[in-house]
ZADO-1210 file (C-alpha; in nm, 4 decimals, padded with zeros to 6 digits):
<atoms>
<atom x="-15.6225" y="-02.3335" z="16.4530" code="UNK" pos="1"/>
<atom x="-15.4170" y="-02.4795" z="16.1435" code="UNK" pos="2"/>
<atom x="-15.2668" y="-02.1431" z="16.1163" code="UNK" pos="3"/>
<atom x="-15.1620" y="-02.0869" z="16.4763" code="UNK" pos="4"/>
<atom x="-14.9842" y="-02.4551" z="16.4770" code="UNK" pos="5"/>
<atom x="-14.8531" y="-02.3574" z="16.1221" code="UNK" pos="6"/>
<atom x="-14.6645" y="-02.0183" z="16.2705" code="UNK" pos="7"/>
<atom x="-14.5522" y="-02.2104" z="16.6293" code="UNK" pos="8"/>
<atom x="-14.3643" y="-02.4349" z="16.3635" code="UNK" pos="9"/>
<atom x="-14.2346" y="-02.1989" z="16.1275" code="UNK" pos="10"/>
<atom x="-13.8498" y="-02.1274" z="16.1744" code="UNK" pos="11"/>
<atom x="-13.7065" y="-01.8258" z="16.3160" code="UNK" pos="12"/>
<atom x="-13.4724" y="-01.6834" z="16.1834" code="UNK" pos="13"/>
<atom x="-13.2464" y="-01.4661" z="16.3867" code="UNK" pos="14"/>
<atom x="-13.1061" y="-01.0693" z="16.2490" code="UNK" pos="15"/>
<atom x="-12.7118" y="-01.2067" z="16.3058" code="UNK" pos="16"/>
<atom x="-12.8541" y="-01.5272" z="16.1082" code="UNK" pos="17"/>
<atom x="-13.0432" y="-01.2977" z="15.8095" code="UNK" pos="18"/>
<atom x="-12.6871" y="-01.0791" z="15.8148" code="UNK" pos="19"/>
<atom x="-12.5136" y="-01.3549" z="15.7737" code="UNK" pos="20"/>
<atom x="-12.6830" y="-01.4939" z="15.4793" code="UNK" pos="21"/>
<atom x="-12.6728" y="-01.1483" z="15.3065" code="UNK" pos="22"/>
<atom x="-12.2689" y="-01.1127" z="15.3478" code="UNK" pos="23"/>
<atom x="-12.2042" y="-01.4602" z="15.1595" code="UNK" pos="24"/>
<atom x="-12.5089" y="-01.3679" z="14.9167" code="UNK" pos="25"/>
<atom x="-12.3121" y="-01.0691" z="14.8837" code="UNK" pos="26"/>
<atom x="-11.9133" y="-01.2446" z="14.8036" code="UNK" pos="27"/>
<atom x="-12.1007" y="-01.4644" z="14.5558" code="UNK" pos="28"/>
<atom x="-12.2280" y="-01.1039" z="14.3896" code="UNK" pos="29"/>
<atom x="-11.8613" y="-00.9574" z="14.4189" code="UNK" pos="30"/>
<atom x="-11.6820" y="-01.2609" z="14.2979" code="UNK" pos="31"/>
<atom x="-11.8976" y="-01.2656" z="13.9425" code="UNK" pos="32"/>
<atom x="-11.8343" y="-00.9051" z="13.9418" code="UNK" pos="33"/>
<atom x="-11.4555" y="-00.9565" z="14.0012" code="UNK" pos="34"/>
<atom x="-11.5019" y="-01.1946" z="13.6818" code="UNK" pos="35"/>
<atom x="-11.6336" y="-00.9413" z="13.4577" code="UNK" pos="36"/>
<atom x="-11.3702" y="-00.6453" z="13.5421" code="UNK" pos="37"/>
<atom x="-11.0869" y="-00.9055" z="13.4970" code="UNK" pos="38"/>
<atom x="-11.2825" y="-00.9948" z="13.1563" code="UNK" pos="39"/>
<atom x="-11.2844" y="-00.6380" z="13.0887" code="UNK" pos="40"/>
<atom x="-10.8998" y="-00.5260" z="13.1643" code="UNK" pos="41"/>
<atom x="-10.8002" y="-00.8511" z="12.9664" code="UNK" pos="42"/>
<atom x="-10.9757" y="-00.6256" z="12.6487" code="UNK" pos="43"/>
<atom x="-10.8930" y="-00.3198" z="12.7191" code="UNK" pos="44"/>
<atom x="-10.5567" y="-00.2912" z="12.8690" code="UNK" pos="45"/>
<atom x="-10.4965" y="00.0678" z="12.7287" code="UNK" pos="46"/>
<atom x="-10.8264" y="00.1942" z="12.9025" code="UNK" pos="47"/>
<atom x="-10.6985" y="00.4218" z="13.1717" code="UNK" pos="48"/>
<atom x="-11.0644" y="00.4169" z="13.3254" code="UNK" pos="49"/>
<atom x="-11.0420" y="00.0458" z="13.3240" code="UNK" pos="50"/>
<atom x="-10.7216" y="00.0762" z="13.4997" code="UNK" pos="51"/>
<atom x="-10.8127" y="00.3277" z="13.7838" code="UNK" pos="52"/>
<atom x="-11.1319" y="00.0921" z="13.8983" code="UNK" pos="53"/>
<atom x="-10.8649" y="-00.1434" z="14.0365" code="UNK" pos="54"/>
<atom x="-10.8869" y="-00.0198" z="14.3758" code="UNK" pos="55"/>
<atom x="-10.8376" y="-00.3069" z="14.5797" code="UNK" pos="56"/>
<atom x="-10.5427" y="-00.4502" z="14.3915" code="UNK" pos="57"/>
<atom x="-10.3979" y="-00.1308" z="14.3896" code="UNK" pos="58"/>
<atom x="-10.4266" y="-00.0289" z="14.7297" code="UNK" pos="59"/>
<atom x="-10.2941" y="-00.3557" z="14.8450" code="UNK" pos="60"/>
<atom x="-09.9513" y="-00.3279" z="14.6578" code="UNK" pos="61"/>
<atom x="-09.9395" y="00.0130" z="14.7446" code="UNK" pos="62"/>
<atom x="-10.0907" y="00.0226" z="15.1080" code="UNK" pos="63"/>
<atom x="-09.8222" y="-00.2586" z="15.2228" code="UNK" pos="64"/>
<atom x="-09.5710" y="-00.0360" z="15.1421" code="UNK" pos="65"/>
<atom x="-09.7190" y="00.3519" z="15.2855" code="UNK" pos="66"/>
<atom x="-09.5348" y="00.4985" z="15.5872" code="UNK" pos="67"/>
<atom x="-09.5815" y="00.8078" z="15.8446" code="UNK" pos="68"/>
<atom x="-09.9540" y="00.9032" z="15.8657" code="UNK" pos="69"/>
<atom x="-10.0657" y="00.7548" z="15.5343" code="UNK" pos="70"/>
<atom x="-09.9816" y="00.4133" z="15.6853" code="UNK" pos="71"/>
<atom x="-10.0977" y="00.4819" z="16.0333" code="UNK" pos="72"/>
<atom x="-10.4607" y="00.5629" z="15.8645" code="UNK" pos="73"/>
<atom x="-10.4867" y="00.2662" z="15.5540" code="UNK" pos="74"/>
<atom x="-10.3701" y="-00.0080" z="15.8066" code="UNK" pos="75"/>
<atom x="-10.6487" y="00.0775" z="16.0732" code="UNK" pos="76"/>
<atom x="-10.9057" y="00.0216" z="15.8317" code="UNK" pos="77"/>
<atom x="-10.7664" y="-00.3340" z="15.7354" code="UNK" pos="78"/>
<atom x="-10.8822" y="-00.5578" z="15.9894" code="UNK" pos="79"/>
<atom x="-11.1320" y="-00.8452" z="15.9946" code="UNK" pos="80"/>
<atom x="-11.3131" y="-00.7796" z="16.3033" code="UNK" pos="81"/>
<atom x="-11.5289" y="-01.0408" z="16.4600" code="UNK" pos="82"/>
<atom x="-11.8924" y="-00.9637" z="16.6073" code="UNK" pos="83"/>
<atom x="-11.9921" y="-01.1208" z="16.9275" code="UNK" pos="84"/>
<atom x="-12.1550" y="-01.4748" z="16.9287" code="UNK" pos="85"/>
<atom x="-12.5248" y="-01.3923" z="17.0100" code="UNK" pos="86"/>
<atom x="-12.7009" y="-01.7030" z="16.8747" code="UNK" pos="87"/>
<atom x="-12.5952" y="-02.0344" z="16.7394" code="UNK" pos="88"/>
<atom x="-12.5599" y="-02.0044" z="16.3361" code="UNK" pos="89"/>
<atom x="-12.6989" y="-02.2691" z="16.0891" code="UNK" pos="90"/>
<atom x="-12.4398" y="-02.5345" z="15.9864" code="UNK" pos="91"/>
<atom x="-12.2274" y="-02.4736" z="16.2622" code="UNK" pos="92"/>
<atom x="-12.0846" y="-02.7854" z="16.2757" code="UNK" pos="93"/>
<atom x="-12.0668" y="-02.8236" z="15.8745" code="UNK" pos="94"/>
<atom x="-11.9444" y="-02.4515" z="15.8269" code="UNK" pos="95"/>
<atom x="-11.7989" y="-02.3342" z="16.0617" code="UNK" pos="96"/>
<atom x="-11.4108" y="-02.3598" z="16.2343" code="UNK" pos="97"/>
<atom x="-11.3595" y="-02.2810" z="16.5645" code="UNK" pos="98"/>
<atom x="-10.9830" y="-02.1868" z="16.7409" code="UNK" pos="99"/>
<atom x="-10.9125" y="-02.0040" z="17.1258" code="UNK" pos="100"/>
<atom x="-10.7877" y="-01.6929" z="17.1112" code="UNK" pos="101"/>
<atom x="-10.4557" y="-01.5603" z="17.2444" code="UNK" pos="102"/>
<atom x="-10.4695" y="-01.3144" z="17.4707" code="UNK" pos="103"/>
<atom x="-10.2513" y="-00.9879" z="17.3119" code="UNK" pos="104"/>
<atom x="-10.2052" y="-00.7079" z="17.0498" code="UNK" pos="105"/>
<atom x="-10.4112" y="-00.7759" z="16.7787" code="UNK" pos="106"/>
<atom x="-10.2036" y="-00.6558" z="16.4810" code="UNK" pos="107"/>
<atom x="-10.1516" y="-00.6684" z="16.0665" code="UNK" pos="108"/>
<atom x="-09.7753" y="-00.8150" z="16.0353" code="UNK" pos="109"/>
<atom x="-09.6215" y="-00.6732" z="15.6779" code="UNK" pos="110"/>
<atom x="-09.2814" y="-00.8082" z="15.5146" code="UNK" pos="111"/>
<atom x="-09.1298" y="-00.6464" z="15.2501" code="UNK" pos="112"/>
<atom x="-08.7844" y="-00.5276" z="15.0963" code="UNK" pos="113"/>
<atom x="-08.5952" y="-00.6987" z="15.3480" code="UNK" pos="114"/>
<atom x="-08.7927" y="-00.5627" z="15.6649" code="UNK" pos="115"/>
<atom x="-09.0854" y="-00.6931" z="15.8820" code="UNK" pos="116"/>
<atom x="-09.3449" y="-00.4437" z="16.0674" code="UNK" pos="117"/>
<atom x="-09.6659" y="-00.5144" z="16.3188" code="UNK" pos="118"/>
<atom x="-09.8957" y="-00.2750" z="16.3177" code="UNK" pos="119"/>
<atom x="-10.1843" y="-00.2655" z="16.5740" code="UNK" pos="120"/>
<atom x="-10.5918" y="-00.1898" z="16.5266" code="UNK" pos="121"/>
<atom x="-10.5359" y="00.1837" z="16.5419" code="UNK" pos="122"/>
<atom x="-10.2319" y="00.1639" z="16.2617" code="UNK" pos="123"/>
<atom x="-09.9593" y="00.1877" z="16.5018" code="UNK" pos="124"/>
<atom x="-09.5826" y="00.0267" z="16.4448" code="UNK" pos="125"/>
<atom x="-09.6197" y="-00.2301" z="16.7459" code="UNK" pos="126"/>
<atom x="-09.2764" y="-00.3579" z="16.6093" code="UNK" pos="127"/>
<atom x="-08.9957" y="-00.3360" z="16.3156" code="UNK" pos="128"/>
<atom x="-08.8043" y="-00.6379" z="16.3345" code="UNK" pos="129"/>
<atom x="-08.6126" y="-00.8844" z="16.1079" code="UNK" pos="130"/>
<atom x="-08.8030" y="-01.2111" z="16.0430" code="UNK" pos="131"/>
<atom x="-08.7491" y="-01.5449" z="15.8478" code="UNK" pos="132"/>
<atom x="-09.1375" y="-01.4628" z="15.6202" code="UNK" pos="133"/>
<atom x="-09.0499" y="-01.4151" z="15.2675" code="UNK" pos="134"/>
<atom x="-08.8906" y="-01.0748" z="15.1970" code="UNK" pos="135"/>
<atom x="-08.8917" y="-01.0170" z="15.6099" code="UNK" pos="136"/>
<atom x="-08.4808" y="-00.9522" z="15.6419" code="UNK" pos="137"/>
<atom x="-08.1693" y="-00.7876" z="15.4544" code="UNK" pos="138"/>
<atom x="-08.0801" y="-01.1340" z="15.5416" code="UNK" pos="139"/>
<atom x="-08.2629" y="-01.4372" z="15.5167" code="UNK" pos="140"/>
<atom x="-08.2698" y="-01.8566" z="15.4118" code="UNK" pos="141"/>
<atom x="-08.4239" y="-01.7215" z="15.0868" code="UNK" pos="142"/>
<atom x="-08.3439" y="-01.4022" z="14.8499" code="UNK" pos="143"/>
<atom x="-08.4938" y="-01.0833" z="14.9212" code="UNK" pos="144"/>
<atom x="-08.7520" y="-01.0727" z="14.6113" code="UNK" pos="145"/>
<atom x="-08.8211" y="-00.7164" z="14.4278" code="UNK" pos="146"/>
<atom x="-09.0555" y="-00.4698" z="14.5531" code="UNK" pos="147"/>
<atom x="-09.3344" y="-00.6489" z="14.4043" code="UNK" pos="148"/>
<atom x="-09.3052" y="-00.9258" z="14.7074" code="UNK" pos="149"/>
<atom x="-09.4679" y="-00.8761" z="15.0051" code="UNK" pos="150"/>
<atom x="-09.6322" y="-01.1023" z="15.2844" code="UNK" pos="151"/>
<atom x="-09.9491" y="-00.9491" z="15.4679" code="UNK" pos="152"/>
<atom x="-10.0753" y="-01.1568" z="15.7672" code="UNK" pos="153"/>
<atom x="-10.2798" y="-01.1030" z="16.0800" code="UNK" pos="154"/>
<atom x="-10.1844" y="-01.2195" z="16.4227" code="UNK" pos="155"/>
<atom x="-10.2297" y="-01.1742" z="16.7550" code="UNK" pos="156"/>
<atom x="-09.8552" y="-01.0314" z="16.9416" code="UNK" pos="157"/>
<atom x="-09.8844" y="-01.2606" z="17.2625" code="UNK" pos="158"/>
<atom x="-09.6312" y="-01.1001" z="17.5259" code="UNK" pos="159"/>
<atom x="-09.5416" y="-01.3814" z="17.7887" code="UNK" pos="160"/>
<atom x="-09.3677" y="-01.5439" z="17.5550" code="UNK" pos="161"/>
<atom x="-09.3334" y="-01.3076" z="17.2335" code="UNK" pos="162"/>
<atom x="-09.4440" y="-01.4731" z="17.0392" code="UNK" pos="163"/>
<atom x="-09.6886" y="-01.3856" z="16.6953" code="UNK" pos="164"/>
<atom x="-09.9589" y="-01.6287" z="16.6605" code="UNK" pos="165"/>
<atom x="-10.1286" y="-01.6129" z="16.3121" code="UNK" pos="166"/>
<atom x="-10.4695" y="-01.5984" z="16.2575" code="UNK" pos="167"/>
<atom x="-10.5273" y="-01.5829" z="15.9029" code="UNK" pos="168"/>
<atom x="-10.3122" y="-01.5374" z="15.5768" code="UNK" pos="169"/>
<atom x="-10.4189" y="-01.2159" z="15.3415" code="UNK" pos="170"/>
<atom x="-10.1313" y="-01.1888" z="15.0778" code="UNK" pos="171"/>
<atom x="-09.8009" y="-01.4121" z="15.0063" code="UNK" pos="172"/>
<atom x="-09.5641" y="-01.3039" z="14.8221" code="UNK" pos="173"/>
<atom x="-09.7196" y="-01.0326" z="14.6060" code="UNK" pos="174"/>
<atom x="-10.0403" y="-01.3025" z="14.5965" code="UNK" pos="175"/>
<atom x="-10.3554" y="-01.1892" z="14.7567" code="UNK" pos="176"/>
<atom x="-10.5540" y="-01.4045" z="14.9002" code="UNK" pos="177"/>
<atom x="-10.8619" y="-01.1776" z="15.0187" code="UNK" pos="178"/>
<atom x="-11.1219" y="-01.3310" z="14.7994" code="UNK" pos="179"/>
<atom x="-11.0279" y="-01.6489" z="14.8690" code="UNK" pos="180"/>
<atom x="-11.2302" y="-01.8480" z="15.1330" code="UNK" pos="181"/>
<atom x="-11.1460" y="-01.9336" z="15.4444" code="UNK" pos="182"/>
<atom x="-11.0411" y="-02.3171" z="15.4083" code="UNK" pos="183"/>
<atom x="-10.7855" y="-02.2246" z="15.1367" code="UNK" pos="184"/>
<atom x="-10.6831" y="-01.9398" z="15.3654" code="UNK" pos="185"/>
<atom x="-10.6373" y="-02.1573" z="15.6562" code="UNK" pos="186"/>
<atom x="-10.4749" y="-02.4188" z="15.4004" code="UNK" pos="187"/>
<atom x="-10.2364" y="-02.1412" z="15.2674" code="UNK" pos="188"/>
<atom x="-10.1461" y="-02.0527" z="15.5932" code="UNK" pos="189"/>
<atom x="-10.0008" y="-02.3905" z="15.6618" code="UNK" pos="190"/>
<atom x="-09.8814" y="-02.4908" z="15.3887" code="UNK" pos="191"/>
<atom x="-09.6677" y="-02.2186" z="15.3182" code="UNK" pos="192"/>
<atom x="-09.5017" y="-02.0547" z="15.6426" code="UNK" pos="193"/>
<atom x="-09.3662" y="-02.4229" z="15.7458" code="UNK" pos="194"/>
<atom x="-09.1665" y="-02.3750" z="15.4277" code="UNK" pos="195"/>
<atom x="-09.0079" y="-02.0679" z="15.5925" code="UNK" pos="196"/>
<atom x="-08.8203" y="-02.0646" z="15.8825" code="UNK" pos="197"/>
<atom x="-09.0527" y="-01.7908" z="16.0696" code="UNK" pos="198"/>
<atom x="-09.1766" y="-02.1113" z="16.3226" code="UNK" pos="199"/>
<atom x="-08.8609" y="-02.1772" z="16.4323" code="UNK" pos="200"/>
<atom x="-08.6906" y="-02.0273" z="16.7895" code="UNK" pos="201"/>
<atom x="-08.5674" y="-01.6382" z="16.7431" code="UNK" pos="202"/>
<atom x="-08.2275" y="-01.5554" z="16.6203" code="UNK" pos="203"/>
<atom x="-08.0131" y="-01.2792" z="16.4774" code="UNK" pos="204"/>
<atom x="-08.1967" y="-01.2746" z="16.1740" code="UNK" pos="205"/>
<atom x="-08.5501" y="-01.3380" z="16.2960" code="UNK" pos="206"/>
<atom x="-08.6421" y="-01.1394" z="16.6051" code="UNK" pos="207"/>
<atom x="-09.0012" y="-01.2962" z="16.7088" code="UNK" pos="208"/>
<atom x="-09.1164" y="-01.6253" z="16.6469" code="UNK" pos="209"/>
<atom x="-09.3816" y="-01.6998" z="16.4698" code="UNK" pos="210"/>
<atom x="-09.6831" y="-01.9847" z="16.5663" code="UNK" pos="211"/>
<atom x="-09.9513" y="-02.1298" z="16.3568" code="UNK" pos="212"/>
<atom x="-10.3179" y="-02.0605" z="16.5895" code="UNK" pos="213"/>
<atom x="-10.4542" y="-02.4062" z="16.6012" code="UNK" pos="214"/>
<atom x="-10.7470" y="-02.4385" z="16.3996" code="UNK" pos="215"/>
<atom x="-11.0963" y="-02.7056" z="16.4997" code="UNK" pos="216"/>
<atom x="-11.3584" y="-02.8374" z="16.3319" code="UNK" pos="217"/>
<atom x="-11.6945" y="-02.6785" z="16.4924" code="UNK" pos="218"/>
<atom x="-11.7836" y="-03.0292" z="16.6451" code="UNK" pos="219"/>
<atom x="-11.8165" y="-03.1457" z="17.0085" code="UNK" pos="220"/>
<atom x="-11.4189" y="-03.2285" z="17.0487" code="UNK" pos="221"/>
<atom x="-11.3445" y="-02.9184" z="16.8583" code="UNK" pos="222"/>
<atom x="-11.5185" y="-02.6963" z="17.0993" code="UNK" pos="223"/>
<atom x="-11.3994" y="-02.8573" z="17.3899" code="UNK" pos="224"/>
<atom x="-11.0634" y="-02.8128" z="17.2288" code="UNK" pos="225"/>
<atom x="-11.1012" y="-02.4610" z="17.2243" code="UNK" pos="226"/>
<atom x="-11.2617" y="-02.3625" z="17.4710" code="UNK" pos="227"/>
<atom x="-11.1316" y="-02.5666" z="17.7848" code="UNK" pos="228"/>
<atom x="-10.8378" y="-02.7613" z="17.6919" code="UNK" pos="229"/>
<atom x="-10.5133" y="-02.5967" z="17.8065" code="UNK" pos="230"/>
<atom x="-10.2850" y="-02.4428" z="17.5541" code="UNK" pos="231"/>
<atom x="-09.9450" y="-02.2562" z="17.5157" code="UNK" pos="232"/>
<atom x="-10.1037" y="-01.9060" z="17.5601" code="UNK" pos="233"/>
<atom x="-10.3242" y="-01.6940" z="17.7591" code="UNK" pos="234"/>
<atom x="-10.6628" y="-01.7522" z="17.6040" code="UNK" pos="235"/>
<atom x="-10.9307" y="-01.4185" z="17.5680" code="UNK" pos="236"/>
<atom x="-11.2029" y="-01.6402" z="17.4186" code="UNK" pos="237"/>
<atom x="-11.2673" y="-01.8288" z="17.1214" code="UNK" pos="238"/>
<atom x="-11.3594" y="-01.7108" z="16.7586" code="UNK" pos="239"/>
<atom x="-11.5597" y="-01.8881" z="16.4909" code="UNK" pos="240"/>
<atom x="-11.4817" y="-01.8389" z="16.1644" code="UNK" pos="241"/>
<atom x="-11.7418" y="-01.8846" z="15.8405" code="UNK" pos="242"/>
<atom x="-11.5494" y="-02.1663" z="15.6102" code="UNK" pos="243"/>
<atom x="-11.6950" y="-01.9743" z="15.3446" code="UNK" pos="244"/>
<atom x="-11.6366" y="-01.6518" z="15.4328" code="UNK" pos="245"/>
<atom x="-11.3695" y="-01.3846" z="15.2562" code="UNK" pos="246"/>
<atom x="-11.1502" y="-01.1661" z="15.4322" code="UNK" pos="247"/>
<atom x="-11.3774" y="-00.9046" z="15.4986" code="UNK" pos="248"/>
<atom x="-11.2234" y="-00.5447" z="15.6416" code="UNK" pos="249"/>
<atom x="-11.4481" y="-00.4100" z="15.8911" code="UNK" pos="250"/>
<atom x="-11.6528" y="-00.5939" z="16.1670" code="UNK" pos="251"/>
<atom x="-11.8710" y="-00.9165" z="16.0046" code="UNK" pos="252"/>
<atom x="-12.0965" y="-01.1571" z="16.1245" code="UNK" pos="253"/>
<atom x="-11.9148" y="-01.4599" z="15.9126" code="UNK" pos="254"/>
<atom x="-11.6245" y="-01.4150" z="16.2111" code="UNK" pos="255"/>
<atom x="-11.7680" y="-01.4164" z="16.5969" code="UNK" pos="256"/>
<atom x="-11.5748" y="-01.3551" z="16.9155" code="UNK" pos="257"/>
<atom x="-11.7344" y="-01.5179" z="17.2627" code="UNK" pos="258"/>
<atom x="-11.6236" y="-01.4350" z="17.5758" code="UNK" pos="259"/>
<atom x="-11.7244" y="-01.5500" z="17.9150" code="UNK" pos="260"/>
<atom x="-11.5643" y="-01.5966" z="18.2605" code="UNK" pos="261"/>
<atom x="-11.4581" y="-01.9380" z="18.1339" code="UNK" pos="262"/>
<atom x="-11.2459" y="-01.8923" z="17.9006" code="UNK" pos="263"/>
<atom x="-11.1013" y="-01.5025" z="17.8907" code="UNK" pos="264"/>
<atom x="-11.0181" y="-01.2940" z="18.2002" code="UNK" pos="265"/>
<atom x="-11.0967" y="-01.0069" z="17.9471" code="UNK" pos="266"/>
<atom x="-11.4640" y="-00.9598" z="17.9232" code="UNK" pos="267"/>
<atom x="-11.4856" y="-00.6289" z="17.7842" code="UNK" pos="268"/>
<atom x="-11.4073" y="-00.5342" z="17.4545" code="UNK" pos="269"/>
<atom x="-11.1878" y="-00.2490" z="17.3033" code="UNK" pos="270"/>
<atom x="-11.2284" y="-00.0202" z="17.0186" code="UNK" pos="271"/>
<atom x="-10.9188" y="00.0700" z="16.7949" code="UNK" pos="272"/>
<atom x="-10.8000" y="00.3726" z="17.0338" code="UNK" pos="273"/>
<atom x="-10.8208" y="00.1286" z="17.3127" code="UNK" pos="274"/>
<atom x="-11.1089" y="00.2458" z="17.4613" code="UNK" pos="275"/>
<atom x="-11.4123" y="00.0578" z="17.5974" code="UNK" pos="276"/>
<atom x="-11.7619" y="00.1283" z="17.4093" code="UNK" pos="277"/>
<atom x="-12.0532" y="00.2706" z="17.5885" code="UNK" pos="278"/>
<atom x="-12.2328" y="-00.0052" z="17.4576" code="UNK" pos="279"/>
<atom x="-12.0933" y="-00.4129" z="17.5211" code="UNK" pos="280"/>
<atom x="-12.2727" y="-00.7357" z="17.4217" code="UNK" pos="281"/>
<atom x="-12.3035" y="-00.8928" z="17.7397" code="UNK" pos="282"/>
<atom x="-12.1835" y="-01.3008" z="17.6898" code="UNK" pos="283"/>
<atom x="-12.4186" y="-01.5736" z="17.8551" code="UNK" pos="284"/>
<atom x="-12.1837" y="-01.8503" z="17.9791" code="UNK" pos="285"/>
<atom x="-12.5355" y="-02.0560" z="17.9571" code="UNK" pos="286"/>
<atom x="-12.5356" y="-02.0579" z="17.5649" code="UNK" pos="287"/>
<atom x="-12.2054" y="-02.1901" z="17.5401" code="UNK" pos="288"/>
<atom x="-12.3193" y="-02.4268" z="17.8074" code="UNK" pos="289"/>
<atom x="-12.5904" y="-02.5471" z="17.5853" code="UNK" pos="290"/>
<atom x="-12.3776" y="-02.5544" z="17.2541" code="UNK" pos="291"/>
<atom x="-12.0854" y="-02.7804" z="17.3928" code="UNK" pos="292"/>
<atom x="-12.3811" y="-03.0155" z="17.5615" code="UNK" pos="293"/>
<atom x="-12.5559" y="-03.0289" z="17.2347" code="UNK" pos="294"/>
<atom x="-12.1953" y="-03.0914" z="16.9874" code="UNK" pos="295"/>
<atom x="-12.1265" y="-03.3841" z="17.2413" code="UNK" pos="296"/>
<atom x="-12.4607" y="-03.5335" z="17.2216" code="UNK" pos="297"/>
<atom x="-12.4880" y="-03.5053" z="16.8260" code="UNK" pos="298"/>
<atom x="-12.1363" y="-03.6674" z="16.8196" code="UNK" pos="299"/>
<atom x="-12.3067" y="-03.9635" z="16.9890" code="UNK" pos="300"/>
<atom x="-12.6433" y="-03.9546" z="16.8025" code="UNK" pos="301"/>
<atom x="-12.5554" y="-03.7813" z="16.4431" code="UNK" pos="302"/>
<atom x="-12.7968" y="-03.6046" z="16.2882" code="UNK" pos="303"/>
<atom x="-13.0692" y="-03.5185" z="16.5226" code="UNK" pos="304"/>
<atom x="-13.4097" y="-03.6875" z="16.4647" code="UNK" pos="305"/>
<atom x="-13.5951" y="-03.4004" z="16.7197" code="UNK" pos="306"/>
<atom x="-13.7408" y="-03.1583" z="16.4620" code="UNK" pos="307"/>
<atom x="-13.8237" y="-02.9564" z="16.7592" code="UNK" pos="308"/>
<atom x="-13.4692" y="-02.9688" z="16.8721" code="UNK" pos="309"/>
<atom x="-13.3724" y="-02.8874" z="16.5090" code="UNK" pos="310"/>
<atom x="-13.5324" y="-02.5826" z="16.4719" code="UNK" pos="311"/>
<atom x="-13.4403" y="-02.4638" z="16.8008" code="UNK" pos="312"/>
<atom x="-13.0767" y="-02.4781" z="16.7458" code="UNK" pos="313"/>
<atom x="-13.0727" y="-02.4429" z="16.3727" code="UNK" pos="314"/>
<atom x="-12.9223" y="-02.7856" z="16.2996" code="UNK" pos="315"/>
</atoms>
């Protein structure tokens, strides 16, 4: 009997939860290894096998800059892509932001050597335009930098008012921020393209404006925020990003997308042609129900004294 009551209390633990434990498990891993192959080209500079493990770094400088086919195929494969929200994830309200999405192109937007180009999911030039980013026009507020300076960041092209909302912030000038988490992403983000003059209206020398996605803390008037107050775009659902998390290419649990007649006239998703999969993770309007109910009564109560409750929702 002490064994039955023992497993009706033991936690579950969800497979989105377990995946996500094993993707930061697996950054901490790839962040000590990062250590030791910067500790090992620091001794061995001359070491041509030394220098061809640099993949990443290498195929970011390079990538940024590929055109034709080449481009078309590196740039589809460079996208953080979100999985659906199918349970509610431990810490949410510690670790976790929370932001609506625009409803639009997703797309990877590039400056470099005086030009600016979007490229969409399946690699495609959505547009090659002038802009005010660093590098982004033959003529800008700041001097075109060498070919060494280049701005990578990923935004959502929102058409009714054309206008490029960014999501997140991968490189800045030649600096790349992939294995940086997302706070200091976020933080980058904001910091540095209100030093630029890519917010401000279009002109001859910056073709698109450019708008910072508004970013919430995972808590009751966060989620409301996001998911019901009215904002200055169309919004296709809300996405949760991991605090913790690295840019990650390829789809990740440590970034969810929901989706529900609420909040996105746009319930089923696309693959990078365009296409709808033969298989969809249906949304349940009820769980986001719950979650909003339960951030507005722990905003009232704190921490929750229920260990029942607790273990239900993973608080």
């Amino acid at each position: 009997m002490a064994e039955l009551r023992h497993r009706a209390h033991k936690k579950v633990i969800s497979d989105q939860q377990r995946r996500r434990d094993v993707a930061l498990d697996r950054q901490k891993q790839q962040r000590r290894d990062l250590q030791l192959h910067f500790r090992q080209l620091a001794t061995a500079l001359e070491d041509q096998r030394v220098v061809e493990e640099e993949e990443h770094e290498w195929g970011l400088a390079e990538g940024a800059r590929l055109q034709g086919k080449d481009a078309k195929k590196w740039f589809s494969g460079q996208f953080m892509l979100p999985e659906w929200l199918i349970d509610i994830p431990l810490g949410l309200k510690s670790d976790w932001y929370v932001m609506a999405r625009p409803a639009g192109k997703r797309c990877i937007v590039v400056s470099s050597r005086g030009t600016t180009v979007s490229r969409l999911r399946n690699g495609r030039v959505l547009h090659s335009f002038p802009s005010a980013l660093p590098s982004g026009a033959k003529v800008s507020s700041g001097p075109i930098q060498g070919s060494s300076s280049f701005t990578i960041l990923d935004c959502i092209f929102h058409e009714a008012d054309e206008t490029y909302y960014v999501l997140d912030i991968m490189c800045w000038r030649g600096y790349s921020l992939y294995d940086c988490n997302t706070e200091f992403r976020l933080f980058w983000r904001d910091s540095k393209i209100v030093e630029t003059d890519a917010l401000k209206p279009p002109s001859t020398h910056h073709r698109y404006r450019f708008s910072l996605l508004p970013v919430y803390e995972c808590n009751a008037k966060g989620l409301e925020a996001a998911y019901r107050e009215e904002q200055t775009f169309l919004r296709d659902g809300i996405l949760f990003y991991n605090r913790h998390a690295h840019y990650t290419v390829g789809y990740t649990p440590l970034a969810l997308l929901w989706k529900d007649s609420q909040c996105s006239q746009y319930l089923l998703d696309t693959d990078a042609k365009g296409e709808v999969p033969s298989l969809q993770q249906s949304s349940n309007s009820n769980l986001m129900a719950l979650l909003v109910r339960v951030m507005i009564l722990l905003s009232y109560w704190g921490p929750c004294q229920d260990k029942s409750l607790n273990r239900i929702l993973h608080f």
